[in-house]
N, C-alpha and C positions, 0 to 999 in steps of 0.2 A: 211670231212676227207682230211688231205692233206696226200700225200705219196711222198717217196724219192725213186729212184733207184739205188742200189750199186753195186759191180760189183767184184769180189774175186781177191785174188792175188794166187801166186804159195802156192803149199802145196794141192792144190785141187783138181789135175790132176787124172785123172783118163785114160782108157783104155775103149773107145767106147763111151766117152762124146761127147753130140750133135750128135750121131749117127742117133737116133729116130728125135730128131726135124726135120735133114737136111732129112729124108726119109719123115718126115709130109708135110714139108712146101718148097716149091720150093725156097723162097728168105733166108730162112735157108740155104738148100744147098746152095744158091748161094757164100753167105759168106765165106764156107770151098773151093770154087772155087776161089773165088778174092785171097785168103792167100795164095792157093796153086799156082795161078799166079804170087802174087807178089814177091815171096822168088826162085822161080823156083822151087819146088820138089813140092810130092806130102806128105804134112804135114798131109794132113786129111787120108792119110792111118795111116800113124802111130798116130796118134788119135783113130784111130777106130781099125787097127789091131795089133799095133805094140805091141816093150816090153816097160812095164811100166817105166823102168830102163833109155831106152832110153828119154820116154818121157818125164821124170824129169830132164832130163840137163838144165839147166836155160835158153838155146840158144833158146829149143825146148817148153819148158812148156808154154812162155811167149805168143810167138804168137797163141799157140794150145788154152792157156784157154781165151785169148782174143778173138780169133775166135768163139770160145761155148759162152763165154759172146753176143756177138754181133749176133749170131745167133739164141737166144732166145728173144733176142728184134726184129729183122725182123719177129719172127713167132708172139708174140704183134701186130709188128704195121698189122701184115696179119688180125688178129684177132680184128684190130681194135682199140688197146689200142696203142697209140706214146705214144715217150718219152716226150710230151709234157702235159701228164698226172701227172708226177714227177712235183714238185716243185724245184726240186734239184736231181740230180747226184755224186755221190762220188766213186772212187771206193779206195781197200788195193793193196796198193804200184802199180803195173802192173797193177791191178785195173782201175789205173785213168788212164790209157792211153782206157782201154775197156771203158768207163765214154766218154770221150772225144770223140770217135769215135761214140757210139751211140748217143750220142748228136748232132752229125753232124761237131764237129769243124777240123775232123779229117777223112779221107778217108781211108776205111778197107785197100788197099793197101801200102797206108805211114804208118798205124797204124804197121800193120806186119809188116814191114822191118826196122820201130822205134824198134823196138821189139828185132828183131833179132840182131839188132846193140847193144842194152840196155843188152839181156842175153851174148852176146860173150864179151862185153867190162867191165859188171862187173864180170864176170866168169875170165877175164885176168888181171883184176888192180890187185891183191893180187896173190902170188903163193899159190898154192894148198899147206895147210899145215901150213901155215903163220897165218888164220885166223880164227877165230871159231866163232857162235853165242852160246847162251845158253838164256833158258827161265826163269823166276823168278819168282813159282807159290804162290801168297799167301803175296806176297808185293805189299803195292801200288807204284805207280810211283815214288814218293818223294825219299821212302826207296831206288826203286829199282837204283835211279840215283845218291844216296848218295852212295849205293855200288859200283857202276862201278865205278864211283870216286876215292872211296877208294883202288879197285882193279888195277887202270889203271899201279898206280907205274913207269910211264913213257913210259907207252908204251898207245896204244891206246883201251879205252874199255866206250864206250858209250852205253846209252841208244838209241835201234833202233826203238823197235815195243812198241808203248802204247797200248797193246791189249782192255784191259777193266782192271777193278778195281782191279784185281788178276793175271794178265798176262800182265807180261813186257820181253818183250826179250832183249837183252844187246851183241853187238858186237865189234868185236878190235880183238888185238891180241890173238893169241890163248891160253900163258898164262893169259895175264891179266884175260880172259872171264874165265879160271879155278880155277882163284883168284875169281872172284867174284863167281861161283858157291859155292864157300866152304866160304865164308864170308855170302852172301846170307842164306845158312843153319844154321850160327850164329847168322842172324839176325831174323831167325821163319820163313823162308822160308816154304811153305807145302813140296814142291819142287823145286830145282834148276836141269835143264838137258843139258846138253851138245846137241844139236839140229844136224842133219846129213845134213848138208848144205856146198857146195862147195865152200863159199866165204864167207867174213862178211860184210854181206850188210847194209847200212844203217850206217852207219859211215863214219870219214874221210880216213879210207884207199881205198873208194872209190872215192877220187877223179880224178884218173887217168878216169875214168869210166862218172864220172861228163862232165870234158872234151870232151868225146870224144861225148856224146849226146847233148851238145852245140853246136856242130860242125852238126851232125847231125838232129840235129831240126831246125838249121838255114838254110835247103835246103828245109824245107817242111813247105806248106801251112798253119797254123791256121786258123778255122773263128770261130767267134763268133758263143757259143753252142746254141742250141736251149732253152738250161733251163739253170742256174747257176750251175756250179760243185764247189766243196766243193776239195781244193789242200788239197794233205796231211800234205804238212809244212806247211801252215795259219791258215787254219780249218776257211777261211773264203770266202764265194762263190762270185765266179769270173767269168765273163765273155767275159775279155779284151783279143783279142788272146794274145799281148806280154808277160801278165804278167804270163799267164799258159802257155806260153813258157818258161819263167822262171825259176817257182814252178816245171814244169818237172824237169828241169838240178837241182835244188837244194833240189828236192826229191833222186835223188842219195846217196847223202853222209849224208840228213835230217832222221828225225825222221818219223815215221809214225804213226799221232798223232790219231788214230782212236777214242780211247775214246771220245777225246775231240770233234770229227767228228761228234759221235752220240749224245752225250749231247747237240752239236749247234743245227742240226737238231730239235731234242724235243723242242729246247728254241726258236724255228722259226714256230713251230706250227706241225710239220710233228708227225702224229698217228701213219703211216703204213710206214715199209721200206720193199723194194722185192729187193729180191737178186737173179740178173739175172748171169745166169751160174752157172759152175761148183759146186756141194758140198752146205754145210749147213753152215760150219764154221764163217761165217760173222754174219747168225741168233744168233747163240750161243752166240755169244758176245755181240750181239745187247742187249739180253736178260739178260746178266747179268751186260748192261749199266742201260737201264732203262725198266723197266719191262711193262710201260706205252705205249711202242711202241711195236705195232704189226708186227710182220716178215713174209713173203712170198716168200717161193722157186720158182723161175721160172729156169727149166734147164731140163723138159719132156715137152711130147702135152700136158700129162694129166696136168702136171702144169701151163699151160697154159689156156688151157681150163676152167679149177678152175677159174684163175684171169679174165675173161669174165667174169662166169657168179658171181664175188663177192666171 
């Protein structure tokens, strides 16, 4: 059996995530201590007691579900199972930054404060207003990128998220993305939705955003991860720091090619993919990539405990 471990992006947040691990497992909590050092506040309250509302600011979600990421892998390696069990590391969008740091190429501290820099600078490339995503249920990629095309009419509207075979999300300007939702519906869409997101991520109007995490990745360490991670924009596994310094700055404004993430995977030998932290949503899709590969929540003890004993 070979397995992968992934690693969620925003959208997964929750109110009291990683609460129970960092109370089981001492180098759990330690994790929600490094973050809460590195940033200066204390993050893991508002994880655990905050409001939901505040938690989902992009500034604040980022480093919160990277830190629940990376604090279900400290309660593994307690239990015995490293990241050196994986074949490969991936994670969706922010994702790959929680990938990198469990891996080792990244220290929880520069990982948070990448983070924090990554939610406030693409939260500020675009004014609030300016930009919208929307999701495209029910087309596959090809269609979905033929639409945005068709929609963009000069302004900007890309294909962002290659969720799986029936979910493609599509970002730019805010009318282009309501053009494509209503062309979308013409083309058999199940559904096209306007998405309640503070910026349109994953396109060129984050380049301003691009920039400023080039700037800030060139002040921090890389080392070579312990396993190979899978970049969002190659969907081909890397373990040179430069060049996943790179793929970070050009996952900005890139695509997030997950589909093709989890079909590499399968075509590399991987049976089992676990998905450490937050939420379920990366299984879901795993499952309606390829039904062949088996999915695993890690993000309770009890889920932990599970992956011990098999």
């Amino acid at each position: 059996m070979s397995v992968a471990f992934v690693f969620p992006g925003q959208g997964a947040q929750t109110i009291g995530m990683g609460k129970a691990l960092a109370d089981a497992y001492p180098a759990a909590r330690a994790v929600f201590d490094e973050v809460d050092e590195a940033l200066g506040e204390k993050l893991s309250t508002l994880i655990w007691e905050g409001e939901q509302d505040t938690l989902t600011l992009t500034q604040n979600a980022q480093p919160a579900l990277m830190a629940t990421s990376v604090a279900a892998m400290r309660a593994l390696e307690a239990e015995g199972i490293g990241v050196d069990k994986a074949s490969f590391v991936a994670g969706h969008s922010l994702g790959e930054y929680s990938a990198l740091c469990a891996a080792g190429a990244l220290s929880v501290a520069d990982t948070a404060r990448l983070l924090r820099t990554r939610g406030q600078a693409m939260q500020e490339a675009v004014p609030v207003g300016v930009g919208a995503m929307a999701a495209l249920l029910g087309l596959d990629f090809e269609t979905a990128t033929a639409v945005a095309s068709e929609a963009a009419q000069g302004e900007v509207c890309q294909a962002a998220n290659d969720n799986d075979p029936g979910q493609v999300v599509v970002s730019g300007h805010l009318g282009a993305v309501e053009r494509a939702v209503d062309i979308a519906k013409e083309k058999g869409a199940k559904r096209a939705v306007m998405l309640p997101v503070s910026a349109p991520f994953h396109c060129s109007l984050m380049e301003p955003a691009a920039r400023a995490m080039a700037d800030a990745l060139g002040g921090v360490d890389i080392h070579a991860p312990a396993v190979p991670v899978i970049p969002n924009v190659t969907v081909t596994a890397c373990s040179t720091p430069d060049d996943l310094r790179a793929h970070l700055v050009s996952q900005v404004t890139g695509s997030v090619r997950w589909r093709e993430t989890v079909l590499y995977m399968g075509q590399q030998g991987v049976t089992e993919i676990w998905e450490i932290g937050a939420g379920k949503a990366l299984s879901g899709m795993i499952r309606r990539i390829d039904r062949s590969i088996a999915t695993r929540p890690v993000c309770t003890p009890d889920d932990v405990k599970a992956a011990v004993d098999g």
